[in-house]
N, C-alpha and C positions, 0 to 999 in steps of 0.2 A: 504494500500500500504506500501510494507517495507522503512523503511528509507534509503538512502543510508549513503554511511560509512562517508562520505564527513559530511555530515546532522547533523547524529547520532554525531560526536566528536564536532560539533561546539561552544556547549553550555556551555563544560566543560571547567574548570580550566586547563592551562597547565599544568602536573604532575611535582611534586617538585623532585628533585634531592636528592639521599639519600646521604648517606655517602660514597660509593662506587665508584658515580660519580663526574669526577670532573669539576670542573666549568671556564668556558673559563676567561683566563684573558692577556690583552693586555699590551705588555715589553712596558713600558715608559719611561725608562732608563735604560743603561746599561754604569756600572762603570770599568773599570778595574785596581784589586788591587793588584797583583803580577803577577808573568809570569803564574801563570796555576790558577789564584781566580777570576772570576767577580762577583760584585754582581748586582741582576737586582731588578729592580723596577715596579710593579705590581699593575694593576688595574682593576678590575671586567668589563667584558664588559658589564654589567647590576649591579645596585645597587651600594652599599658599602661593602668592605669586611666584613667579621664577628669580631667580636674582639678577643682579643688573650691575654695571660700574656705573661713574660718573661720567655721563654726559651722551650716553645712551636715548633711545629715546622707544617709542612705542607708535605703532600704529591705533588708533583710537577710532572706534566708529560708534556718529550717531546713526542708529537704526532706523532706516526710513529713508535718511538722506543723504549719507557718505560717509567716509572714511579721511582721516588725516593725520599725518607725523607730529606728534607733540613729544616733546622733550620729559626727562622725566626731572622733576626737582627737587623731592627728595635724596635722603642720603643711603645708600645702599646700607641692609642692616640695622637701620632707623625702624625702634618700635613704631605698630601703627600702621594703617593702610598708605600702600606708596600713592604721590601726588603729582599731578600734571595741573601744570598750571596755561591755559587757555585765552588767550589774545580773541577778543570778540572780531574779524575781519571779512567772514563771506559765511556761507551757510553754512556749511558743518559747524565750523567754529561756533557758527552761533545758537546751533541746536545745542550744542555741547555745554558751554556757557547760560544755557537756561536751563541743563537737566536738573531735576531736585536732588533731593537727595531720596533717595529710598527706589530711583528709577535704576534701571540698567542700561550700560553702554559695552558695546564690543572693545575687546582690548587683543592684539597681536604685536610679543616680540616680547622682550627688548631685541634693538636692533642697532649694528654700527658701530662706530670704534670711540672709543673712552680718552677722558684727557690724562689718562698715565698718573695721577699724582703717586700714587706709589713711586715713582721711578724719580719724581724729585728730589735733586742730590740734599743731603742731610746738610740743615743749616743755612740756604740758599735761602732767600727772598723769593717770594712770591707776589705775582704782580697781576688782580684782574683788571680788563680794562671791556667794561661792557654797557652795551646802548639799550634801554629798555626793557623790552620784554627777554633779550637776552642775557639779565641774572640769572632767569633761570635755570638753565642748563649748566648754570656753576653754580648754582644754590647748596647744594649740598657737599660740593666739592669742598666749597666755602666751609660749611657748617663744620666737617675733617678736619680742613686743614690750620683752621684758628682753635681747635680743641689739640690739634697736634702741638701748634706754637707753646702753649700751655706749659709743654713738658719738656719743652727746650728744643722746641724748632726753629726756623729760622720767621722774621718779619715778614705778616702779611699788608699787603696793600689792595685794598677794592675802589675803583675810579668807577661812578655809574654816571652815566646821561644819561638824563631824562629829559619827557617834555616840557614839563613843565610840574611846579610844586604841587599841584595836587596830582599829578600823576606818576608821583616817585612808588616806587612798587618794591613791595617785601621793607615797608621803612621798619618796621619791629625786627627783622631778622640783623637790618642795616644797623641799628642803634643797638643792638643784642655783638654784633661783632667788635661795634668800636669800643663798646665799655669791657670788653676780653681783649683788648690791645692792639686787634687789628687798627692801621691804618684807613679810614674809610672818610673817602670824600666823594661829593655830588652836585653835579653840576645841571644844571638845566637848560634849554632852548628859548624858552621864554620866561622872566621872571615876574613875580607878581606880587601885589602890598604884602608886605612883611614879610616876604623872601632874604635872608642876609647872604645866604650862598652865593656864590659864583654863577655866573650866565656864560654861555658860551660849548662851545662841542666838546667832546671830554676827552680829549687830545692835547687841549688844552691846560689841564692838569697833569699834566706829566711833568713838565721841566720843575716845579715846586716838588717832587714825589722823592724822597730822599731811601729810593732804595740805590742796592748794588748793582750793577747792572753789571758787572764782574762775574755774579756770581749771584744768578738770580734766572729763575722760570716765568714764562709770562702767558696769560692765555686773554684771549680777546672772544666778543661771542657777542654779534649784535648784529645791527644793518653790515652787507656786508662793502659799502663806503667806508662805514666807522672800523671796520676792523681792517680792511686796507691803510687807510691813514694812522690810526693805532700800530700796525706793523710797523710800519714805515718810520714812528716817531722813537720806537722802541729800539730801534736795529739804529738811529740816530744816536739815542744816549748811549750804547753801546753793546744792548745785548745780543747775544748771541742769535741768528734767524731761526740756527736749527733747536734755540729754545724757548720758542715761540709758537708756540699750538691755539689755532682758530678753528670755529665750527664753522662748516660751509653748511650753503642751505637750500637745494634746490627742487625742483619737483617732483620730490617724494610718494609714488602711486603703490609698490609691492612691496617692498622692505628690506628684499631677499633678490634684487639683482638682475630682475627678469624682466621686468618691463622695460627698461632701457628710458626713463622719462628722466632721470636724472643723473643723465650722462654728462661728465664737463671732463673734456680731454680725453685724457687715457683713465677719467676715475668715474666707477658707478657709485654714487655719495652716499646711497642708502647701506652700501655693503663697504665700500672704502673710505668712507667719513661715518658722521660726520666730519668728524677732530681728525684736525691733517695738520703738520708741520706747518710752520710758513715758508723755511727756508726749504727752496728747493723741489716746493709742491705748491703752496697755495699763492706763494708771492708771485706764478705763471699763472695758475689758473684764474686769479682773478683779473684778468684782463680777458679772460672769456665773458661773451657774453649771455645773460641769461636769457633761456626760452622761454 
């Protein structure tokens, strides 16, 4: 007698999800950090997520309407459900940015190559230099490597640009690192009543920035102008190019190297970046142009 189908699938394993699909995971919080940033906070409706380094990122999809590359901002390790923080800009984003909390979004990956901090030489200055919505993908790098300083690491420094003062992003994380020693200043684009900071692009603060540049790591992660020009001021004061890592950031569709949409040169970004050297890779590549 044939089996019926019911029967026949009973015995088997549930089939595994590849990398294609992505795996439900339920908003456990939702923060909001400027007029158009949330970041939400994520937990596998089944298991534990997978782990992740720094500055990795995840495919995210709202259900219904698409899918899209968000960076991940917390710290690998870090009690708590991992967080992607969300730039409200076209419509996924901004299906994503209005999920509640208690709804479900599609999550695949981590995906892409990490900013090394391990591999920063012991005692070395550390140097972010990032525009916006780009803290985040060193949010947590951050949150490391000023707990590392702690214990006798070397000086951190974080340079942010922002828009403007009400749109400075992650300011409790910002004012949580300068009072643990970090070096942290912020500059804006446009300033406004009762602003006493600095105006001006955040390149700008570099020549006051009293680190080593001898002997010193440096990562950049923002529009990718500001981190062109950030290279370029860094490789000025002296640092070394090949120790200068930027995140590139291009049109991100599969995660895993196949679609071929965010190809720049000889590099697929979703599988060969983000995080690329500047000397020698990205100080060529950005004179490519974006599709």
């Amino acid at each position: 007698m044939a089996m019926t189908a019911t029967a026949e699938h009973a015995g088997r394993p549930a089939p595994q999800r590849g990398t294609l699909s992505p795996e439900p995971y339920r908003v456990t919080g939702r923060r909001l950090e400027g007029a158009d940033v949330v970041t939400l906070a994520l937990e596998p409706h089944h298991g534990r997520p997978p782990t992740f380094a720094h500055g990795q990122f995840n495919m995210l999809t709202a259900f219904g309407v698409g899918e899209i590359a968000i960076s991940i901002s917390s710290a690998p390790g870090a009690p708590g459900p991992i967080e992607h923080s969300v730039r409200d800009v076209g419509a996924v984003t901004h299906a994503l940015c209005r999920t509640p909390i208690g709804a479900t979004v599609g999550v695949r990956g981590p995906f892409g190559t990490h900013w090394d901090v391990d591999d920063i030489e012991e005692g070395a200055d550390v140097v972010m230099v990032v525009g916006g919505i780009g803290l985040a993908p060193l949010r947590g790098a951050l949150r490391d490597l000023v707990d590392r300083r702690r214990s006798g690491g070397g000086r951190v420094f974080v340079l942010a640009g922002m828009r403007s003062p009400d749109q400075i992003l992650f300011a409790e994380d910002l004012e949580e690192w300068r009072r643990s020693g970090a070096h942290v200043a912020v500059t804006v684009d446009v300033g406004a009543p009762g602003w006493q900071g600095p105006v001006g692009v955040v390149t700008s603060l570099l020549p006051d920035t009293p680190f080593d540049p001898t002997h010193c790591a440096a990562f950049a992660c923002g529009p990718e102008i500001m981190m062109r020009f950030a290279a370029r001021a860094l490789v000025d004061r002296g640092v070394d190019p090949r120790q200068i890592r930027v995140s590139l950031e291009r049109n991100m569709q599969c995660g895993v190297g196949l679609c071929g949409h965010c190809q720049l040169g000889p590099l697929l970004v979703c599988r060969d970046g983000p995080v690329v050297p500047y000397g020698g890779v990205a100080d060529r590549l950005f004179m490519e142009r974006q599709r």
